[in-house]
C-alpha atoms as one frame of an Amber mdcrd trajectory, in Angstrom:
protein
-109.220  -5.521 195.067-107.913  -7.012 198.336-105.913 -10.103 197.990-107.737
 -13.169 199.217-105.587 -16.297 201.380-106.404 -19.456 200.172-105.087 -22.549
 202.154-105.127 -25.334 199.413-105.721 -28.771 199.921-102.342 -30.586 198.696
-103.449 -33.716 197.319-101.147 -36.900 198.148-100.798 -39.563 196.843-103.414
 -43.103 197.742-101.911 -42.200 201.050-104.348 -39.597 202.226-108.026 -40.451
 201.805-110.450 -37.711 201.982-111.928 -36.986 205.254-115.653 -38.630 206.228
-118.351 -36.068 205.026-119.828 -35.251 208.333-120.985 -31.773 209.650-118.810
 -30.031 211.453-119.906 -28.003 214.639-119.405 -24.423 215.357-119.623 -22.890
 218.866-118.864 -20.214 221.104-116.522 -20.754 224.063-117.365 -17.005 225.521
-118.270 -13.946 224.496-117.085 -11.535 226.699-119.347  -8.329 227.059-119.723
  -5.288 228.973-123.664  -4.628 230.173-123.097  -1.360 230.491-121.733   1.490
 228.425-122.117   5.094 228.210-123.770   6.499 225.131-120.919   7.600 222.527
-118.755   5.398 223.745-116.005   2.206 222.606-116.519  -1.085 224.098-114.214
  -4.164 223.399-115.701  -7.356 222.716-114.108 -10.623 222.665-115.588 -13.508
 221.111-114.426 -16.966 221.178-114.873 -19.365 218.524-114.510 -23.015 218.498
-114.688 -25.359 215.312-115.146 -28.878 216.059-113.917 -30.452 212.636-116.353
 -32.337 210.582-115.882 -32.592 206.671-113.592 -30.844 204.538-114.632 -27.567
 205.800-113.614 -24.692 203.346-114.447 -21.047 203.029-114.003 -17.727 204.833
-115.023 -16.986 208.153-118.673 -15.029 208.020-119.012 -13.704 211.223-121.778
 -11.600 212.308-123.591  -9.210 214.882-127.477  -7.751 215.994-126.817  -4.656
 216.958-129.287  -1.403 216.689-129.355  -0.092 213.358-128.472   3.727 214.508
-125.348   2.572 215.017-123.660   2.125 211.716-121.568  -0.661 213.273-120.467
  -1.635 209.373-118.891   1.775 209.148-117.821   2.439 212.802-117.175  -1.048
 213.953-113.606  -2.803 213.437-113.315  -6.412 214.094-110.216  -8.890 214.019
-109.326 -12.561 214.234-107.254 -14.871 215.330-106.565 -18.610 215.481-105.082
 -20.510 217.840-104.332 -24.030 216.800-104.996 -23.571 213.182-101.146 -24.530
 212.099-102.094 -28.412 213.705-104.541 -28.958 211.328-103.977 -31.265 207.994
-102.278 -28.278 205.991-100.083 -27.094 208.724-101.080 -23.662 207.570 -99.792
 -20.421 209.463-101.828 -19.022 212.468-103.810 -16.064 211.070-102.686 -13.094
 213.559-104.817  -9.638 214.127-106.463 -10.455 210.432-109.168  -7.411 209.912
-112.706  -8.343 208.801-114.103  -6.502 206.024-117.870  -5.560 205.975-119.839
  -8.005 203.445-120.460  -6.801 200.128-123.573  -5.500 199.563-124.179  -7.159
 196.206-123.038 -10.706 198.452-125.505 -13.168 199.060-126.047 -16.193 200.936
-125.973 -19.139 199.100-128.493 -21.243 200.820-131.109 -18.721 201.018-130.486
 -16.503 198.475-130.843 -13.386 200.414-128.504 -10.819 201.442-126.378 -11.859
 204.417-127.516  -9.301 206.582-131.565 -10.873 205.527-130.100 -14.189 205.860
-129.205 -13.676 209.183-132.258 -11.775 210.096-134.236 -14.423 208.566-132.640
 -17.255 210.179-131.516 -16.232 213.729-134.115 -13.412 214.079-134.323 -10.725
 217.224-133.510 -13.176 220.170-134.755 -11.554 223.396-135.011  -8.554 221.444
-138.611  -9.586 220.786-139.399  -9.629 224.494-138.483  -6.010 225.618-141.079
  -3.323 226.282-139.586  -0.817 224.013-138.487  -2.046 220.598-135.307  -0.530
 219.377-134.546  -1.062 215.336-131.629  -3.711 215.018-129.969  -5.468 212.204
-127.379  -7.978 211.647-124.132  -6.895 209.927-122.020  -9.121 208.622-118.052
  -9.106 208.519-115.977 -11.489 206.214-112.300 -12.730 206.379-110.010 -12.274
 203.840-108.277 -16.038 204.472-110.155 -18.942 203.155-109.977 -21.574 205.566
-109.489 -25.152 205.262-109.819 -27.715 208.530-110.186 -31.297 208.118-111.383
 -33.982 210.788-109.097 -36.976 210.251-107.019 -38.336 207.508-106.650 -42.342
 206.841-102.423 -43.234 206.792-100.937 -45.429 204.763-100.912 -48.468 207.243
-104.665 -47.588 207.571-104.649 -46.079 210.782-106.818 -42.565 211.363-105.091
 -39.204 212.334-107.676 -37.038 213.709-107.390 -33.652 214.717-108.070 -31.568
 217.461-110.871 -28.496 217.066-109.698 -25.273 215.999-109.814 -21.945 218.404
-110.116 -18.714 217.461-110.629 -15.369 218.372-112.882 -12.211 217.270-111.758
  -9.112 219.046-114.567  -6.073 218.113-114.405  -2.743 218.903-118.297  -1.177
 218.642-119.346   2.853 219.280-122.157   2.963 220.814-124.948   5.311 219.755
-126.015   8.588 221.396-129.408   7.763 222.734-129.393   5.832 225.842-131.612
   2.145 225.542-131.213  -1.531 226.400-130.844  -4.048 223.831-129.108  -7.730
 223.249-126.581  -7.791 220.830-126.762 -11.164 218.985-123.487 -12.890 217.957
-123.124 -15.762 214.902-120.352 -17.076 212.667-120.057 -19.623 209.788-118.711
 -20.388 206.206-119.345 -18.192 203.122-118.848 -20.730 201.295-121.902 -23.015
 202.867-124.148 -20.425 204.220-127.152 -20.685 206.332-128.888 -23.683 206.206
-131.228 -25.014 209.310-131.540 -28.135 207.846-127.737 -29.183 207.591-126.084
 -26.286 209.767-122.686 -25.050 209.292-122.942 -21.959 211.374-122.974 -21.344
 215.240-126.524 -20.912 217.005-126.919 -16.736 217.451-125.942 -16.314 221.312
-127.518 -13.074 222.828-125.996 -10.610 225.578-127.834  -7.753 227.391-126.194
  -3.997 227.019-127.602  -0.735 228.696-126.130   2.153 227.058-126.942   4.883
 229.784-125.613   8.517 231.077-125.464   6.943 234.692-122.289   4.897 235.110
-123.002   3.063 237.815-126.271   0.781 238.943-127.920  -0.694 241.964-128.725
  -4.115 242.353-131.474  -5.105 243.182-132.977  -1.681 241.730-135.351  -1.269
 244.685-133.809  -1.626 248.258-133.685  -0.320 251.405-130.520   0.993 253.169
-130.382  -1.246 256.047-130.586  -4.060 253.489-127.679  -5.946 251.880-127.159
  -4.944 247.835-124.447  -4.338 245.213-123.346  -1.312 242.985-122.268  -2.173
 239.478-119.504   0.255 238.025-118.779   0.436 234.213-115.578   2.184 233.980
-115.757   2.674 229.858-115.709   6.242 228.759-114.970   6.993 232.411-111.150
   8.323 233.746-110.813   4.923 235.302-111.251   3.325 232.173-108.035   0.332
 231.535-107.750   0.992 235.835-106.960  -2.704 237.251-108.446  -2.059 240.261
-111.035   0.135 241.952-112.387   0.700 244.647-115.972   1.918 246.467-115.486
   5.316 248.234-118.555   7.290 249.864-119.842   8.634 252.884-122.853   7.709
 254.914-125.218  10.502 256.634-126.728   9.066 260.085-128.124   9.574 263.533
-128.916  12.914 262.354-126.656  14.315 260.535-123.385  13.027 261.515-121.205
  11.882 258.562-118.878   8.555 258.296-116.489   8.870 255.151-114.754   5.700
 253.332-111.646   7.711 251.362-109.292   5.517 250.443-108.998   1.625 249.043
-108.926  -1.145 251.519-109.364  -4.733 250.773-112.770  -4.173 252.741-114.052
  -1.057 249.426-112.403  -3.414 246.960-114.520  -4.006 244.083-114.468  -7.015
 242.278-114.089  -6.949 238.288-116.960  -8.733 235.768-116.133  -8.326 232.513
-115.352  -5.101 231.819-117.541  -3.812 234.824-116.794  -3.722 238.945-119.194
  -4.890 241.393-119.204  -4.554 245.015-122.255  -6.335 247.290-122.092  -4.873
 251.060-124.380  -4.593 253.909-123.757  -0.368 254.984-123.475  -0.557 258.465
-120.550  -2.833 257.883-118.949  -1.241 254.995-118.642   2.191 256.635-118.192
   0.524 260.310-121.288   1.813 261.611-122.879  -0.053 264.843-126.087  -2.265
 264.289-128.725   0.603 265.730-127.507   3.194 263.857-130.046   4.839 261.649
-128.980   5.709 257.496-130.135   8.555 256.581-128.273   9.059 252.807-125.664
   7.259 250.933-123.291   8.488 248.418-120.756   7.050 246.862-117.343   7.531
 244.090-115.076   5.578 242.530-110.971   5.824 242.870-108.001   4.064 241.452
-105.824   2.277 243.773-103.456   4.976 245.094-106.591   7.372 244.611-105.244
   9.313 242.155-108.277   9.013 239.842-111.745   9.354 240.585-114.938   9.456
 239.083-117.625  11.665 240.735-121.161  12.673 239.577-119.926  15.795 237.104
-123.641  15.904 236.119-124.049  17.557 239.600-121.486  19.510 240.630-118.819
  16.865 240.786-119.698  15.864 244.169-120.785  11.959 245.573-123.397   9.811
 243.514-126.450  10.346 245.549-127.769   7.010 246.112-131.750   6.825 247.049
-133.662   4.127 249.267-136.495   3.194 248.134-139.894   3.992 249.956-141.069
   2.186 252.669
């Protein structure tokens, strides 16, 4: 049986009067969150927590995730915390560092609804944008727990009478999540709260679910907009995960552009001008193509392609689904 933290409360004497029984608010700072990912592939997410002290909050950290139900994120998933300003609570209790989450017990319920967690979840933060998208995909919420039991108090009244309050408590959830095999788009949902208080709507003790887009896709790079014409300004998204420049700091746009019948104008190395510009966990470069490859105003486009290279161009990623040449990049009709 794993061993289970518990920060307790050490009474004082008429000193220390218990902290005012209001609610205290949970949040997310950021979740940071690839869009893009290749099928069969790890992606790191990072959530951020906040706790904005309220009563004498106690219990393990529940922390949750919608994500599609092919997956087996509860068996391929890992998940970690860890707080940042914990020890300057009341207790002065230890900063938990890197502690794992374990899935939820099946046989665990909620306490306010009675339901599994996973249920619970479903029941009380539900699909999100999910609901809206033209082709459902089967998702569920899974549901982590910590192994410390925390503690984290608002204020405390001194002896002279005078209030100590204390500041909210930071934390962070860093996931690792395979994705599946099958290439979709989805949101993956995001919650956290006590399992000690549960889910209640009424008197909340658990962050509002916060929803992010991912396409898992064979294609690791996009066009934005999708439909666009060559003489007109866009951007190409890059996800590097799964990719040989995946953990690259920087990398660039490389391609060549076919015009004025035929002839051929060649970007092959990084420049501050084919620099892309990094978006959590994804690159992004927005150009107008006469001026990225130099070309003068009245010269006709005739193709693009495009690859991706490190900084001294040692890597790069080409389209090995065809031959390992340039990413064939299409207008689109007049």
């Amino acid at each position: 049986m794993k061993r289970i933290t518990k920060h307790k409360l050490l009474f004082g004497a008429l000193a220390a009067a218990l902290p005012l029984f209001v609610v205290s608010c949970l949040y997310f700072d950021n979740i940071s969150q690839p869009e893009r990912a290749l099928p069969g592939s790890e992606i790191e997410i990072t959530a951020q927590l906040r706790v904005e002290p309220g009563t004498n909050d106690k219990g393990r950290l529940v922390f949750a995730m919608l994500v599609p139900k092919a997956w087996n994120a509860a068996e391929t998933a890992s998940l970690s915390v860890t707080t940042k300003d914990y020890s300057q609570n009341k207790n002065g209790d230890p900063e938990v560092v890197n502690e794992p989450l374990e899935p939820m017990p099946a046989g665990e319920k909620d306490p306010k609804t009675g339901k599994p967690w996973s249920e619970a979840f479903m029941q009380v933060m539900g699909l999100g944008d999910n609901a809206g998208l033209p082709e459902q995909t089967e998702m569920e919420w899974v549901v982590w727990r910590s192994s410390t039991a925390f503690e984290i108090w608002d204020k405390i009244t001194n002896p002279d009478n005078t209030e100590t309050k204390f500041n909210p408590v930071h934390a962070d959830v860093n996931i690792r999540l395979k994705t599946g095999s099958e290439p979709l788009t989805c949101y993956l949902g995001y919650s956290y709260g006590y399992d000690s208080y549960g889910l209640s709507v009424d008197e909340k003790r658990h962050a509002d679910a916060q929803f992010k887009s991912l396409t898992v896709s064979d294609r690791v790079f996009s066009t934005t907009p999708s439909v666009f014409r060559y003489g007109d300004v866009f951007g190409i998204t890059f996800s590097p995960s799964g990719t040989a420049l995946e953990g690259a700091p920087e990398i660039y746009l490389c391609g060549t552009a076919v015009h004025d019948g035929g002839q051929r104008t060649e970007i092959k190395t990084a420049g501050d001008k084919n620099r892309m510009t990094p978006v959590e966990g994804r690159f992004e470069k927005f150009f107008w193509p006469k001026d990225l490859f130099g070309l003068p105003n009245d010269a006709v486009i005739e193709e693009l392609h495009f690859h991706f290279i490190n900084a001294d161009g040692s890597i790069a990623v080409m389209d090995d689904e065809n031959g390992g040449g340039e990413f064939f990049v299409e207008q689109s009709a007049e």
